[in-house]
C-alpha positions in Angstrom: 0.0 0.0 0.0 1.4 3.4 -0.9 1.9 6.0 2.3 2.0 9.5 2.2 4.6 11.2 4.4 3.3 14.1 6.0 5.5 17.5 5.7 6.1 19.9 8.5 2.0 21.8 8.8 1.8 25.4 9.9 0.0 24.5 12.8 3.5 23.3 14.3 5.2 26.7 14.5 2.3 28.8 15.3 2.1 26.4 18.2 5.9 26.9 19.4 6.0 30.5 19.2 2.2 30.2 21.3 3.6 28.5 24.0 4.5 30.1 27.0 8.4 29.5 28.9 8.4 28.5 31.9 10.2 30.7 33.9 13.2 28.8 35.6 13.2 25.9 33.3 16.4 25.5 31.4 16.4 26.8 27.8 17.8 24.4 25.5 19.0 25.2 21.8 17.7 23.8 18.4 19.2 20.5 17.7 18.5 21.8 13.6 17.5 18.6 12.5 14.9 18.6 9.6 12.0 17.1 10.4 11.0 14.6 7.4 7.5 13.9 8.9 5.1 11.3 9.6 4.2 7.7 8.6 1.1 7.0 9.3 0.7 3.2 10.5 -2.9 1.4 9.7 -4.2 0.8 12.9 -3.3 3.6 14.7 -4.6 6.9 16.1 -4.5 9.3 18.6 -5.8 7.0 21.6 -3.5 4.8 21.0 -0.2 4.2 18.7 3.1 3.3 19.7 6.1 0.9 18.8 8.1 -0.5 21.6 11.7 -1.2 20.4 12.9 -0.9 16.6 16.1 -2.8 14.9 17.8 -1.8 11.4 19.0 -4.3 8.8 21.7 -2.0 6.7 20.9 -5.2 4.5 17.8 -4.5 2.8 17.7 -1.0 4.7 14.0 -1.9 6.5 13.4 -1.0 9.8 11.6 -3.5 11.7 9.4 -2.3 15.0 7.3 -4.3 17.6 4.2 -2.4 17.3 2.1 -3.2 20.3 -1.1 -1.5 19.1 -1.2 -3.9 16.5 0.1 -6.8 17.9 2.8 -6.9 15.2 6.3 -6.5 13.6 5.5 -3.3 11.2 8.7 -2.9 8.6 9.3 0.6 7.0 11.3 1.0 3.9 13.7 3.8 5.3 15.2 4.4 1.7 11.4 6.1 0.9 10.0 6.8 4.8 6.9 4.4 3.9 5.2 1.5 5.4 6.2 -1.8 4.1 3.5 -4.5 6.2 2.4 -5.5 9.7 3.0 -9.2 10.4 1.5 -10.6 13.8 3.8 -13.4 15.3 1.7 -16.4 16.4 -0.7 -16.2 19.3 0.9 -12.3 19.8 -2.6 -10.9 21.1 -1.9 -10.0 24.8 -0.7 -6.3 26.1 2.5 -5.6 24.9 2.9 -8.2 22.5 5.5 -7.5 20.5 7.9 -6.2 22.8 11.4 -6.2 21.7 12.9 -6.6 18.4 16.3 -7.5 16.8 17.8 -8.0 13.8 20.6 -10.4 13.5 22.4 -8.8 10.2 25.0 -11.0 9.0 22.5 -14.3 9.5 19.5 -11.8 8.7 17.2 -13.1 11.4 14.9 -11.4 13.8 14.2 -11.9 17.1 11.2 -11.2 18.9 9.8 -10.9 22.3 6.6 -10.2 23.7 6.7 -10.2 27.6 5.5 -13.6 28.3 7.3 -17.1 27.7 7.6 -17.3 23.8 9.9 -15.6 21.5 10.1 -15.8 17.8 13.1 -16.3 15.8 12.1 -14.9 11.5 14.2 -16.0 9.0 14.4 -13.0 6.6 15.9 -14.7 3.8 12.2 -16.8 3.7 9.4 -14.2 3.5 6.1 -15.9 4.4 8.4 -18.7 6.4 6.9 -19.2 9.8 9.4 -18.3 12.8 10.8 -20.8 15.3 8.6 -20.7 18.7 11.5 -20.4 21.8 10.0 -20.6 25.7 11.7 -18.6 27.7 11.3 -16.8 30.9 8.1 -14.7 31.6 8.7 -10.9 30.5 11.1 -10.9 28.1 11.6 -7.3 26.5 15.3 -5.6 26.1 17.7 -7.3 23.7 21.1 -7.3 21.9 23.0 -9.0 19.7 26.9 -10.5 20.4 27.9 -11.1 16.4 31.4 -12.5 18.2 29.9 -15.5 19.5 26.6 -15.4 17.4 24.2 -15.2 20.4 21.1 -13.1 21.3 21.0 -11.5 25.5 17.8 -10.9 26.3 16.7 -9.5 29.4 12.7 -10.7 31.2 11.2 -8.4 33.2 9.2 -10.8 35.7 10.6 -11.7 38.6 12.9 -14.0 38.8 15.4 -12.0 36.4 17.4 -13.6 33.9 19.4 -12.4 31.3 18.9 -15.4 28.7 21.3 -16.3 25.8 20.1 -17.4 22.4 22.4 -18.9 20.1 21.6 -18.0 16.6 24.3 -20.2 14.8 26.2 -23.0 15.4 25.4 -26.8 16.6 23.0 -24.6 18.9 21.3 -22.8 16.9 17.8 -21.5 18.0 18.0 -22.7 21.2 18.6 -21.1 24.6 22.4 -21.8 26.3 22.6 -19.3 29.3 20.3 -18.3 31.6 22.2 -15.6 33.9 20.2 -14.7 37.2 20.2 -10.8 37.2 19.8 -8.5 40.8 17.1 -6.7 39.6 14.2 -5.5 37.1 16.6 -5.0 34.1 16.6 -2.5 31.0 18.9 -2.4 28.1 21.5 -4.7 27.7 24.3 -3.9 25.3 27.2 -5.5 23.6 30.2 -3.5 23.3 32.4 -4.5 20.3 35.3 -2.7 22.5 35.8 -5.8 25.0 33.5 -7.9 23.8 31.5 -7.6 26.8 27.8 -7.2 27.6 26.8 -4.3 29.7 23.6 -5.0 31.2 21.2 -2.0 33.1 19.7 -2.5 36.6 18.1 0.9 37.7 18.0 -0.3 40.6 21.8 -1.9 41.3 23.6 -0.3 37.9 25.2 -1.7 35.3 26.6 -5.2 34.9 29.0 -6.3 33.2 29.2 -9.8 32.0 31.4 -12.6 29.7 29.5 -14.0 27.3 32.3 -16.8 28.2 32.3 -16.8 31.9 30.2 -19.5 33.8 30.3 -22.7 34.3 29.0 -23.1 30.6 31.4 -20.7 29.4 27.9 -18.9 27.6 28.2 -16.4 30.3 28.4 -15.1 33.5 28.0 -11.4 35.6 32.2 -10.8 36.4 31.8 -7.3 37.6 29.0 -4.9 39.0 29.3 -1.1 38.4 27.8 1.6 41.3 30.6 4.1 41.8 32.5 6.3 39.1 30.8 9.9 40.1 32.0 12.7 41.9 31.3 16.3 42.4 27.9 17.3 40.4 28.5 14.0 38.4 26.5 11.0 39.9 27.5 7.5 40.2 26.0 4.8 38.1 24.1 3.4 40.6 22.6 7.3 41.5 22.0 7.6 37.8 19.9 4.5 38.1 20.4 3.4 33.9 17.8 2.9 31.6 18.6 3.5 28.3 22.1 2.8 26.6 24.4 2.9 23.5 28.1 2.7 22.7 30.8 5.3 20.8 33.3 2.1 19.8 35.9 5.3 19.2 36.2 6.7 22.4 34.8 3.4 24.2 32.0 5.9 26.2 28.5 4.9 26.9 25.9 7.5 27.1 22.9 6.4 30.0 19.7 7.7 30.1 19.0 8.2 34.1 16.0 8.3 35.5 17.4 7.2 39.3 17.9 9.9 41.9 18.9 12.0 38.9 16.9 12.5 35.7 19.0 13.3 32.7 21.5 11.8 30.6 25.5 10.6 31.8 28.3 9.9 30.1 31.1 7.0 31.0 34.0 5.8 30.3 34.0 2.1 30.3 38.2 2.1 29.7 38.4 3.4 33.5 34.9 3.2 34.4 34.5 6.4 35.4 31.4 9.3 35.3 32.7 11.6 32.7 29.3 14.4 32.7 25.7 14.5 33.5 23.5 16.5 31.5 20.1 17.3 33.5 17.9 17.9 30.5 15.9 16.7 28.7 14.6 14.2 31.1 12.7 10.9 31.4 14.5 8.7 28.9 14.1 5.8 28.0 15.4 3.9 24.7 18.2 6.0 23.2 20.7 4.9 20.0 23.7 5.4 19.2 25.2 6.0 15.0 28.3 5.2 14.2 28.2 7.2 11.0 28.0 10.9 12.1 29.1 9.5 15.7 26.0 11.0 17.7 23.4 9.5 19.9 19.9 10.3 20.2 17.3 10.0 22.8 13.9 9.1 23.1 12.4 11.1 25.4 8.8 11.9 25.4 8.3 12.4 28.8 10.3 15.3 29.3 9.5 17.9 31.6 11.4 20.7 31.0 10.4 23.4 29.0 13.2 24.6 27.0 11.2 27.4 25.3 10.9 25.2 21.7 8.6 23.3 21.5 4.9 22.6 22.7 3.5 20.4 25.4 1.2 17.4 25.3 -2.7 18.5 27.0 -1.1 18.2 30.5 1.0 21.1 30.3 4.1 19.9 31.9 5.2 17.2 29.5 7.5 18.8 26.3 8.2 15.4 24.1 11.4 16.5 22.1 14.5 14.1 21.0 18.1 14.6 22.2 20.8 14.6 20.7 24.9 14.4 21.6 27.8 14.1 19.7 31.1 12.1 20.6 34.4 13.8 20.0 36.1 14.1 17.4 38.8 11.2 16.1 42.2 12.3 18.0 40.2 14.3 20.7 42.1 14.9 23.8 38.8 14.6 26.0 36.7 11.6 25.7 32.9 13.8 26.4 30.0 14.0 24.4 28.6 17.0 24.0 24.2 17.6 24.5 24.0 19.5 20.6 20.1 19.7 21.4 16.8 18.8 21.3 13.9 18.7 18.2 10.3 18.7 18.4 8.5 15.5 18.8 5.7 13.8 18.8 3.2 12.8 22.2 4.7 9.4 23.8 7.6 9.6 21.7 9.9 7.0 24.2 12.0 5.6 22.0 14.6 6.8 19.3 15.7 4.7 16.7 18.5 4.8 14.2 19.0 4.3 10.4 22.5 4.1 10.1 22.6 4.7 6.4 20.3 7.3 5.7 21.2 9.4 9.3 17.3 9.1 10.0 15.7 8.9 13.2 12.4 7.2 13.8 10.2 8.1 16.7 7.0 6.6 17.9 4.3 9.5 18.2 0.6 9.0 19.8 0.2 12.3 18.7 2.0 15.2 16.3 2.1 17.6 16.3 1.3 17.8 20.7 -1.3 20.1 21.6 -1.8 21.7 24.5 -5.2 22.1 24.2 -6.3 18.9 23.0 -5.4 14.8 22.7 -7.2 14.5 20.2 -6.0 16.6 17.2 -2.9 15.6 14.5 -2.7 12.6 13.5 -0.6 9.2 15.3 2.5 7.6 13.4 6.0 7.3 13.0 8.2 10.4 13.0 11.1 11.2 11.1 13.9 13.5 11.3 17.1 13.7 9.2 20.4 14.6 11.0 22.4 17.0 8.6 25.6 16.2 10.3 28.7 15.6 8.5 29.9 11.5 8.4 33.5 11.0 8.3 34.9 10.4 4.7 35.2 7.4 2.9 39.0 5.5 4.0 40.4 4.7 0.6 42.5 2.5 2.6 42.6 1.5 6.5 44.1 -1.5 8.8 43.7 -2.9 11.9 47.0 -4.6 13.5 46.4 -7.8 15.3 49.7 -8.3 17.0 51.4 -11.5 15.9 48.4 -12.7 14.3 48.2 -10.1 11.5 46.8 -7.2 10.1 43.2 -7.0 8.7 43.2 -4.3 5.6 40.2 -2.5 4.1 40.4 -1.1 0.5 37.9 0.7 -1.7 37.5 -0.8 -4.6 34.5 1.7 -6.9 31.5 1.4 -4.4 32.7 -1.8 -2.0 34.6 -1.9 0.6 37.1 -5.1 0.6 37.9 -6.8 3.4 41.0 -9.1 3.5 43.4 -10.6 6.4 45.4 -13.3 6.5 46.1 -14.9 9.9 48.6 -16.8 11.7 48.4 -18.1 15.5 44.7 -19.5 16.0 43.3 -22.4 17.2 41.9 -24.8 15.0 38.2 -23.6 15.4 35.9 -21.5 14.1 37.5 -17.9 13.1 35.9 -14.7 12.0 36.1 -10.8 12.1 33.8 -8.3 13.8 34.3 -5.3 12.3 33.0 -1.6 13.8 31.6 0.0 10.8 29.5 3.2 9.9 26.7 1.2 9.7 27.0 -0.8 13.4 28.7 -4.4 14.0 30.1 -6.0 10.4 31.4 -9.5 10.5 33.7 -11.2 8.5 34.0 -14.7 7.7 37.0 -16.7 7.8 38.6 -20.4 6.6 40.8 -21.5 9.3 43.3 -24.4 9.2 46.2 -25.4 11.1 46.8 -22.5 13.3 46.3 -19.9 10.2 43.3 -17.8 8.6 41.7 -16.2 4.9 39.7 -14.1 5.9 37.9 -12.3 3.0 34.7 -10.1 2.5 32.5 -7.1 2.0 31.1 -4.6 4.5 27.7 -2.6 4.5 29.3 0.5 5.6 33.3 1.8 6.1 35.2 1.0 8.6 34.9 3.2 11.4 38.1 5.3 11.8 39.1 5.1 15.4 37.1 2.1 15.8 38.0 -1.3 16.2 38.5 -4.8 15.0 37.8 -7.9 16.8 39.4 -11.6 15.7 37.2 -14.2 17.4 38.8 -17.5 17.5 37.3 -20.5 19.4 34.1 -18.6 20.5 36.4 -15.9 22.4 38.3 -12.7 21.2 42.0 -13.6 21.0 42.8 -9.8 19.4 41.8 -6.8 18.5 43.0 -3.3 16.8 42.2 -0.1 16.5 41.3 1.2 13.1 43.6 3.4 11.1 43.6 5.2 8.0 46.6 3.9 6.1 48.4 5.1 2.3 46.4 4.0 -0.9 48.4 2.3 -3.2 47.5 4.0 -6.5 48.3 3.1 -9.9 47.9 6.3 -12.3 49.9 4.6 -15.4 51.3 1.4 -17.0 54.1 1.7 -19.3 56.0 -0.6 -21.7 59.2 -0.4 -23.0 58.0 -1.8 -26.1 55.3 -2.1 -28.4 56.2 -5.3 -30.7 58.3 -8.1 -29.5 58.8 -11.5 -30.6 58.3 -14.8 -28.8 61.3 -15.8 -26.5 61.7 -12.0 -26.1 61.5 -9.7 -23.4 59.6 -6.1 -22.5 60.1 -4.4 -19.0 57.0 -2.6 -17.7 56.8 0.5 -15.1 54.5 1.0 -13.0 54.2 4.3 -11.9 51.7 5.8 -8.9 51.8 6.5 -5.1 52.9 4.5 -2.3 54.3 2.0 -4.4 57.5 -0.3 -3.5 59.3 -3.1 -4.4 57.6 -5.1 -2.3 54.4 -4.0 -3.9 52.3 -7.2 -5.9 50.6 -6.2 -9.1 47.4 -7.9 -10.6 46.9 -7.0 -14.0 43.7 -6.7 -16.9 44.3 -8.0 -20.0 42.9 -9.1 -23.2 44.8 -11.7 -25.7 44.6 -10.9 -29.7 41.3 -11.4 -31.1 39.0 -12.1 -27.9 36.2 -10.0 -26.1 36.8 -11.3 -22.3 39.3 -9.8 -20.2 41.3 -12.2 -18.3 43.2 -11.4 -14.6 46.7 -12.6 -13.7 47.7 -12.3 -10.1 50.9 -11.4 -8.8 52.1 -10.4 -12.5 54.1 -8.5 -11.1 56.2 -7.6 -7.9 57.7 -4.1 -7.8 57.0 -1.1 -9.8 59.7 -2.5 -12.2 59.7 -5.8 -13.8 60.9 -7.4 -17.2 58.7 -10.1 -18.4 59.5 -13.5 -21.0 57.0 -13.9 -23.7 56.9 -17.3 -23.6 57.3 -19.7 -27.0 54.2 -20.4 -28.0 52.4 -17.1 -27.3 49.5 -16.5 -29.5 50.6 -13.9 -32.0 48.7 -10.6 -32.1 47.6 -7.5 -29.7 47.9 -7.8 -26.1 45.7 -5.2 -24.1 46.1 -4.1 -20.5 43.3 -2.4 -19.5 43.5 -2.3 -15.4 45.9 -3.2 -12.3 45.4 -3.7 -9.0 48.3 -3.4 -6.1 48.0 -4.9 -2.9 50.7 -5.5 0.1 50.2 -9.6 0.2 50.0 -12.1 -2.4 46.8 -14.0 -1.5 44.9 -10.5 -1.6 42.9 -10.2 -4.9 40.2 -8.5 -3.5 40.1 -4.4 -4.2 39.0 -3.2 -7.3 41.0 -2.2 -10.6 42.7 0.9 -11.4 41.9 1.5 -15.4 45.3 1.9 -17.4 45.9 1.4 -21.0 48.7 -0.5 -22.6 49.3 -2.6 -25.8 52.1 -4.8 -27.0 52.2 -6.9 -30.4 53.4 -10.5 -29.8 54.8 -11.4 -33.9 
C-alpha cells in the first residue's frame, strides 16, 4: 500500500512561538534537525499508537518495529520513509505483545519478544516462512546481539530475572544456552564490540558487566558490578539508576539515560569506568541509539519535563516530548565527552529513538503530532522522522587494523565496496571470524581457518569506522583486536612498456608508476589476448614497480591489451577493485 509522508504543517510553528516559557526551566538550543514527517501506521490513532523497540537491517535497509497497538512487527522502507506490512507473530494478542525486536544482520534473522514465555526467531531470507517458537522466561523485552559468539542476550522483566542467551548459529542454533540470574528489574543490555562484553542496566543496582564466556557453561556469567565512578555534580551509576544505553566504539563511552535519583542523561567511560558528565535535561528517557556514522546518539524522550522554550506540550501542560541529541568527539580528541548538541520537536509518547545508520534518519513513535496543548485529540498518530544533517567522516580509501602477531586486517575501496582481506597466523583450529566496527554498526567477516592460520575475506555494509576497532574471534572468544587506522592508498595512475612489438622468447620491461608504491608491492593486471572479447586477470604479474617479463614460446601472435591493475601489500589478496590503465604490446 502506498503511504503518504506528511511535511512539516503550519499549525507546528504557530504552536511553538504560542507556548509560554516556563520561567526557571532551562532553555535548550535547536538541535536543527529537519524534520522529514510522519508515517502514518494502519491501525493507529490518537488514543493509541506506539512501537516499543525498533532494529535496522543495513541489508535491505528496512526498519523492523514491535508495534504493540497492532500486535505486530511493522517494517518501513527507510530508503522512501513508507510503510512496508504489519505481520503478527503467532498467538501475539496480549498487552505488549511485540515487545522487543532485533535483527541479526550478517544471518538476517529477527528476534522477537513479547513479555510472556515465547519468542520468535524470523528468517528474513524466507518471507512468508513461519518463525521458530523459543520458551523462555516470563517478561522478556530488552535485547542485543553478540555477532562475536553469534548469540542473542535478552533481558525478562518478571521476577525472577534472567538475562537469557540465544544462540543464533552453530550446533545450537535456536536454542537457549545461558540463563544468567540478574539482581534486579533489568533494562537495556548492550554488547560493546570494544571488549566484547555485555553491559547490562539495573536501575535499581547499575550496570553489569558480564562474559559471554564466563560460567560454568562458558555462555556467560556477571564478572563485575558497576555503582561508583561519580563525583562532584557527576553521579554515580548506581545514583543515575540506567535505563537506556548505546556505545561510541571510538572513544569506548557509553551514554545512560537516568531516570534514578537524577533524571537526565550521563556519560562514562567504560576504559576506566568512570562518570565523565551528567546532562540534567531533557529528562525521562528511555530507549536512546547510538550512530556510528555521524558519531552522535539520540534520545527518546517523550516524557520530558522541561520546557526549553521550543517546543509545545502534550494536554497536561508539563510534558514537552522532544529528542536529544549528543555528539562524541572528534577522532584524535584529547577529551573523551560527548557534548548535549540539542533537542527537536517530537511527537506525544515519543519513548524511543531509533536509528537508520545509512540514511542518518531517526524514527520516533508518536501518539500524537504535532502535541497540543489544548487537545489529545488533534494531528494525527505515526511514526516520525527526522534527518540529521551532520557531516559522516569520509570514505578511508585505505585502513588496517594490526592484530599483534596474528596479523593485520586491511580494508580497500575498490569503486563502491569496501574489501575486506586478512590473513592470519596463531589461532586455534576452530571456528574464526572478524567483527568489524563500521558506519553502519557491527560488520562480521568470515574466515577459513586451518592449522593454526586464517583467509579471511569479505564485504562490509558501511566503512570501517576510523578510530574504531576490530575484533578476531577464535574458538568462540576474542583472541585480538585493533584499533582502526587510515593507512596510504596504493594507487596506480599509469602502465608503461618499453616496447610495443616483440617476438616470442623475447623480453619487455613494464613501469609501474603511482603513489605508495615499492618493491615489495604485488601487481594484478587486466588483459585481453589478440582477437578475444573477455578480459582475463593474472595475479601477482608483477612484484615491484619495475619488472621485465619473457613472452613465452608459444604465445599466440597478435595484440595484447592491458586495461586495469590492482596493487596490494600480500600475495593472497585479490580483492580491491581495478585501477583503469591502457597498454598494448604486439606478440609477432
Amino acid at each position: 500500500m502506498k503511504t503518504i509522508v506528511l511535511p512539516l504543517c503550519a499549525a507546528m510553528m504557530c504552536l511553538v512561538f504560542l507556548t509560554p516559557t516556563v520561567w526557571g526551566q532551562t532553555p535548550t538550543p535547536n538541535a536543527n534537525l529537519s524534520t522529514i514527517g510522519l508515517i502514518p501506521v494502519p491501525g493507529w490513532t490518537t488514543a493509541a499508537g506506539a512501537f516499543d523497540l525498533a532494529s535496522f537491517d543495513p541489508l535491505n535497509r528496512i526498519m523492523y518495529f514491535a508495534d504493540g497497538t497492532n500486535h505486530a512487527i511493522t517494517s518501513v522502507d527507510t530508503t522512501t520513509n513508507t510503510f512496508i506490512s504489519s505481520i503478527t507473530p503467532p498467538g501475539c494478542t496480549q498487552n505488549q505483545c511485540p515487545s522487543g525486536i532485533q535483527v541479526v544482520p550478517d544471518l538476517q534473522k529477527l528476534v522477537v519478544t513479547n513479555r510472556q514465555t515465547t519468542d520468535w526467531i524470523y528468517d528474513l531470507r524466507s518471507p512468508g516462512a513461519p518463525p521458530v517458537a523459543l520458551t523462555v522466561p516470563s517478561g522478556t523485552d530488552e535485547l542485543d546481539y553478540d555477532p562475536v559468539h553469534q548469540r542473542i542476550y535478552v533481558a525478562n522483566t518478571n521476577a525472577p530475572f534472567f538475562l537469557t542467551g540465544i544462540d543464533m548459529a552453530g550446533p545450537n542454533a535456536n536454542t537457549v544456552v545461558a540463563q544468567i540470574p540478574l539482581p534486579g528489574n533489568p533494562e537495556q543490555p548492550r554488547f560493546n564490540p570494544v571488549d566484547g562484553m555485555i553491559y547490562m542496566a539495573i536501575p535499581s543496582v547499575g550496570l553489569l558487566v558480564i562474559d559471554p564466556t564466563a560460567g560454568a557453561a562458558g555462555t556467560g556469567d556477571i564478572v563485575a558490578t558497576l555503582t561508583a565512578g561519580g563525583s562532584g555534580n557527576v553521579p554515580t551509576i548506581a545514583a543515575c539508576g540506567p535505563q537506556g544505553n548505546d556505545i561510541d566504539p571510538v572513544t569506548n563511552t557509553m551514554l545512560i539515560g537516568c531516570r534514578g535519583s537524577v533524571n537526565g542523561e550521563a556519560v562514562l567511560n567504560l576504559t576506566n569506568r568512570t562518570m565523565l558528565s551528567f546532562q540534567p535535561y531533557p529528562t525521562t528517557n528511555d530507549v536512546l541509539k547510538f550512530n556510528p556514522n555521524n558519531r552522535r546518539w539520540y534520545t527518546g524522550t517523550g516524557g520530558n519535563l522541561n520546557n526549553g522554550g521550543n517546543c509545545p506540550s502534550t494536554n497536561t501542560g508539563t510534558v514537552f516530548p522532544v529528542l536529544g541529541v549528543f555528539a562524541a568527539p572528534p577522532v584524535g580528541s584529547t577529551s573523551l565527552n560527548a557534548t548535549f548538541v540539542g533537542t527537536q520537536c517530537a511527537g506525544r509518547g515519543g519513548q524511543r529513538a531509533m536509528v537508520d545508520t545509512i540514511g542518518n534518519n531517526i524514527y520516533m513513535n508518536a501518539v500524537q503530532y504535532p502535541p497540543n496543548p489544548a487537545s489529545a485529540t488533534s494531528g494525527q498518530s505515526g511514526i516520525l522522522v527526522f534527518n540529521d544533517p551532520a557531516p559522516t567522516q569520509p570514505t578511508p580509501a585505505r585502513s588496517q587494523a594490526a592484530f599483534g602477531s596474528n596479523g593485520t586486517v586491511t580494508f580497500t575501496q575498490g569503486g563502491r565496496t569496501m574489501y575486506v582481506f586478512a590473513r592470519l597466523q596463531g589461532l586455534t583450529d576452530a571456528p574464526t571470524r572478524l567483527v568489524v566496527t563500521s558506519t553502519v554498526g557491527n560488520e562480521t567477516v568470515a574466515c577459513n581457518e586451518a592449522a593454526g592460520q586464517a583467509t579471511c575475506t569479505g564485504t562490509l555494509i558501511g566503512d570501517p569506522l576510523i578510530g574504531g576497532v576490530a575484533l578476531l574471534a577464535n574458538n568462540g572468544k576474542v583472541l585480538s583486536k585493533g584499533t582502526i587506522a587510515a593507512v596510504p592508498a596504493l594507487l596506480v595512475t599509469d602502465l608503461k612498456l618499453d616496447k610495443t612489438t616483440v617476438a616470442a622468447g623475447g623480453l619487455f620491461n613494464v613501469s609501474i608508476s603511482g603513489a605508495n608504491l615499492s618493491v615489495q608491492t604485488y601487481f594484478d593486471v587486466r588483459f585481453g589476448a589478440p582477437g578475444g572479447s573477455a578480459y582475463i586477470v593474472a595475479p601477482n604479474w608483477q612484484t615491484g614497480d619495475f619488472g621485465s617479463h619473457a613472452v613465452p614460446a608459444g604465445t599466440p601472435t597478435g595484440t595484447w591489451t592491458i586495461n586495469g591493475v590492482r596493487p596490494h601489500q600480500d600475495p593472497a589478496d585479490h580483492t580491491g577493485g581495478f585501477f583503469p590503465v591502457s597498454a598494448a604490446i604486439t606478440v609477432q
